[in-house]
Steps between C-alpha positions, in 0.01 A plus 500: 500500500212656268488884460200672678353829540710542839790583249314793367735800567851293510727764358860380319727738473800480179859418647637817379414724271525553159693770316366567173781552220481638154646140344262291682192718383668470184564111520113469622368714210714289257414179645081575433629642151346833598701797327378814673757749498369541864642191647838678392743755561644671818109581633367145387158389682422141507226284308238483708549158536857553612287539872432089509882480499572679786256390665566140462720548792234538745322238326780231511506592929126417464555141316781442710287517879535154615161595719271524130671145392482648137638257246647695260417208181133512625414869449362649182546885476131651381447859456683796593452874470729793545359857673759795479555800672796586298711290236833324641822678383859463469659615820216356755573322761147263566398269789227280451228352721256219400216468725251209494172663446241195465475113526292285385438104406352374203544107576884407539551844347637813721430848301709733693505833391761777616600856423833590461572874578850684390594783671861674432722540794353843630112321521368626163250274362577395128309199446266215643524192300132279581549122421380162482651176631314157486671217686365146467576298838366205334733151498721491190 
């Protein structure tokens, strides 16, 4: 089956969600070589970055809807941009939510674009995550 606009609005909620701990801000911050003194310490806030990570979770229930067909060695990640409210910090507890926002075709090519939103466990908004996925249905 071929994506089409009547998947517009298809929401994807994470599994569970995510408690953010000192040592994996830490571990993030270390792993992208970034040193800010921020990213450490009993009130440690995360790289802003850190929000594709959590919200990878909502992504991977996205890839994983039998419905799209998405082959997962047939998608190219394109851009992505990050909109806070507030920066993610040691202690939170986060659900995520990716939402398919447009489709379009370009030949074989499906640009999908979606919007992942993270929210901590009370509803307060944190971040929306907008990105970029092009799948090629074309024959191998």
């Amino acid at each position: 089956m071929t994506i089409d606009a009547t998947m517009v609005g298809r929401s994807y909620a994470a599994a569970e969600s995510y408690q953010v701990g000192r040592e994996k801000i830490r571990e993030f911050a270390d792993a992208i070589g970034d040193r800010n003194p921020a990213y450490r310490g009993d009130d440690a806030i995360a790289p802003p970055t850190f929000a594709f990570m959590v919200g990878s979770r909502a992504l991977e229930e996205l890839l994983n809807d039998e419905e799209l067909g998405l082959r997962l060695d047939r998608i190219v990640h394109g851009a992505q941009k990050f909109s806070y409210t507030r920066p993610i910090k040691a202690g939170d507890t986060i659900s995520a939510t990716a939402t398919i926002t447009t489709v379009r075709k370009a030949g074989p090519v499906e640009v999908i674009m979606y919007e992942t939103t993270l929210t901590t466990a009370d509803g307060e908004p944190i971040a929306t995550a907008t990105s970029t996925l092009s799948h090629n249905r074309a024959d191998a």
